[in-house]
C-alpha atoms as one frame of an Amber mdcrd trajectory, in Angstrom:
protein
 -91.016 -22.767  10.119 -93.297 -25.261   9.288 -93.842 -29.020   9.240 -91.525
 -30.833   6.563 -90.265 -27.337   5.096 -86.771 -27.638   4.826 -86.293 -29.045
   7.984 -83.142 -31.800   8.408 -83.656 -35.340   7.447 -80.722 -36.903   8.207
 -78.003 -36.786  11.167 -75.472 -34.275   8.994 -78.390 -31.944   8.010 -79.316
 -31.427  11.365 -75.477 -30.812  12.797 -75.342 -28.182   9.799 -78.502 -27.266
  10.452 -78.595 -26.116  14.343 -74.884 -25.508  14.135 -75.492 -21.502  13.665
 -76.652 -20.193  17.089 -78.763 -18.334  15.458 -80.552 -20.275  13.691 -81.365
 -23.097  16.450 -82.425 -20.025  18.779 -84.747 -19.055  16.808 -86.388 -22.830
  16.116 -86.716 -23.515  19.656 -88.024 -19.828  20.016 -90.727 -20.127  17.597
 -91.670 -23.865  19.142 -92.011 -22.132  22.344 -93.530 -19.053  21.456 -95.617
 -19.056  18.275 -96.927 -15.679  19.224 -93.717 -14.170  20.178 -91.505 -14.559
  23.744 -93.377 -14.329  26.771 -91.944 -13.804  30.075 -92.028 -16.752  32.871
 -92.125 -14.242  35.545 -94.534 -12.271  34.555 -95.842 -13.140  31.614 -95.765
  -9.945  29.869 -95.263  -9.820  25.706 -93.146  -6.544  26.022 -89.669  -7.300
  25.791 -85.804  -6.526  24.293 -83.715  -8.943  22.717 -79.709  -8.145  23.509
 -77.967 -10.021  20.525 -75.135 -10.376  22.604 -76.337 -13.097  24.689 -78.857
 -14.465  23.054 -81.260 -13.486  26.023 -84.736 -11.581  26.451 -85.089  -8.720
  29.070 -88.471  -8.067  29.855 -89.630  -4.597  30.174 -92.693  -5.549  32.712
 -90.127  -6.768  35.243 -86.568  -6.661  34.178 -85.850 -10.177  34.579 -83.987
 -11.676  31.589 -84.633 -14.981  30.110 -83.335 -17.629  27.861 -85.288 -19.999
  25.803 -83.936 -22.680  27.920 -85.820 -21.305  31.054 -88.584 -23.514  31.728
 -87.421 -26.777  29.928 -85.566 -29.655  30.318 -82.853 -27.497  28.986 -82.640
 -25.420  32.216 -79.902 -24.911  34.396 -77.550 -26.806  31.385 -74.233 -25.693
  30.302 -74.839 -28.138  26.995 -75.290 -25.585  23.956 -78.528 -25.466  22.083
 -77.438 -26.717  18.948 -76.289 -30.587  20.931 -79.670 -30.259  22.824 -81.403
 -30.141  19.287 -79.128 -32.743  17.372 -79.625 -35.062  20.591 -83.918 -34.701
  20.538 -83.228 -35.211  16.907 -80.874 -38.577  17.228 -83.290 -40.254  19.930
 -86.397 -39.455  17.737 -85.103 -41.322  15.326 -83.362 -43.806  16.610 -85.853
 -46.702  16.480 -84.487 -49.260  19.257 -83.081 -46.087  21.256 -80.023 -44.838
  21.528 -77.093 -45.156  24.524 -75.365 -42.223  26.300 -71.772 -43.356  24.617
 -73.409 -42.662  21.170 -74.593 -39.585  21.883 -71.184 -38.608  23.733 -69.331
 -40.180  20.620 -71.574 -38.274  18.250 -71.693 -34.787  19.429 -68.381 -34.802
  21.106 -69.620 -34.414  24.443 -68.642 -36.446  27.825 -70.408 -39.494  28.282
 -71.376 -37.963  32.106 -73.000 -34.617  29.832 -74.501 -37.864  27.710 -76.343
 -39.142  30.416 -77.577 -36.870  32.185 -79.326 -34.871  28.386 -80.485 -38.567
  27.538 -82.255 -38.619  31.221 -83.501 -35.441  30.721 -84.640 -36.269  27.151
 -86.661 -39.551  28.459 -87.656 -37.963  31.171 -89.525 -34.916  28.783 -91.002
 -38.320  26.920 -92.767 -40.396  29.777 -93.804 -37.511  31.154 -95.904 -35.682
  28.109 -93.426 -32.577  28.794 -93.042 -32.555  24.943 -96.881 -32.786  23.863
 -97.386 -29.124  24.822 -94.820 -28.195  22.545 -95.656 -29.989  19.622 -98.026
 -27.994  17.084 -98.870 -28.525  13.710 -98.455 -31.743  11.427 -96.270 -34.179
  13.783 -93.981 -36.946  11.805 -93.253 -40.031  14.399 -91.280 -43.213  13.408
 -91.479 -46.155  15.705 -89.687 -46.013  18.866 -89.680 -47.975  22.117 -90.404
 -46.050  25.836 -90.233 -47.947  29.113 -88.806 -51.440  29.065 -89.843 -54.925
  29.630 -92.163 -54.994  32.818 -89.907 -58.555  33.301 -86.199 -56.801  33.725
 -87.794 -54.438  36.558 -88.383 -55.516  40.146 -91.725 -56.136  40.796 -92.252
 -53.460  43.329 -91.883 -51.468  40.512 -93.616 -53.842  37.417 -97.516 -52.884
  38.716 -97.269 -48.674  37.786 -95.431 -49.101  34.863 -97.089 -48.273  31.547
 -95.176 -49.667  28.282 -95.819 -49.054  25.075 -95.010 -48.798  21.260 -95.587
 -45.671  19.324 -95.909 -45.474  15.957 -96.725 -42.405  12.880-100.417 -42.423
  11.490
């Protein structure tokens, strides 16, 4: 898929969008692996796919694997398609967004909320989602840290704050 081509603009495109399996497996497979899954273990190119459960098997080492493995994803019950619509609703949310939207807005519990929203910031102050990003990149404006003044001043001197915005 590329930049812009038919990808979902609004909040209800991008529920009907990711809400085939399918079809958000294979967007977050082809972010991940624009050459084709790799294995984390051993990092061979030779694998299976079993349809069944959405999983890779690798045929160096016979480890299966998930596009999950390796992200901020890992180790989550949440589905795919709400990790996708969530990325989606903070990205363009411009003043951020609160874990009881989220929870209201994908019908998930506010604790599930939380804890993707952490993970989701988290992926953003770190630069865990540079790597991933390829190609022509659209950004809005959005807000990441907080005011240096609201945090104690133990921990005002490392923080970096900042505004973002497309060019």
């Amino acid at each position: 898929m590329k930049a812009n081509e038919d990808f979902p603009q609004t909040l209800i495109e991008t529920v009907r969008f990711f809400s085939d399996p399918d079809v958000a497996l294979n967007f977050m497979a082809s972010l991940r692996w624009p050459d084709g899954p790799v294995c984390p273990e051993c990092e061979s190119k030779e694998y299976s796919f079993l349809s069944t459960r959405r999983v890779w098997k690798c045929k160096g080492c016979d480890k299966q694997y998930t596009v999950k493995r390796g992200t901020i994803m890992e180790d989550s019950p949440i589905s795919l398609d709400k990790w996708l619509c969530a990325i989606w609703m903070i990205a363009n949310d411009k003043k951020g967004i609160s874990s009881y939207e989220i929870h209201r807005g994908l019908g998930i519990t506010q604790k599930s909320a939380w804890f993707l929203l952490h993970r989701i910031r988290h992926a953003m102050t770190t630069g865990s989602f540079d790597k991933k990003l390829k190609g022509t990149v659209e950004a809005d404006e959005t807000f990441i840290g907080g005011k240096a003044r609201n945090m104690h001043q133990s921990k005002r001197a490392g923080k970096i704050t900042g505004t973002g915005g497309s060019g």
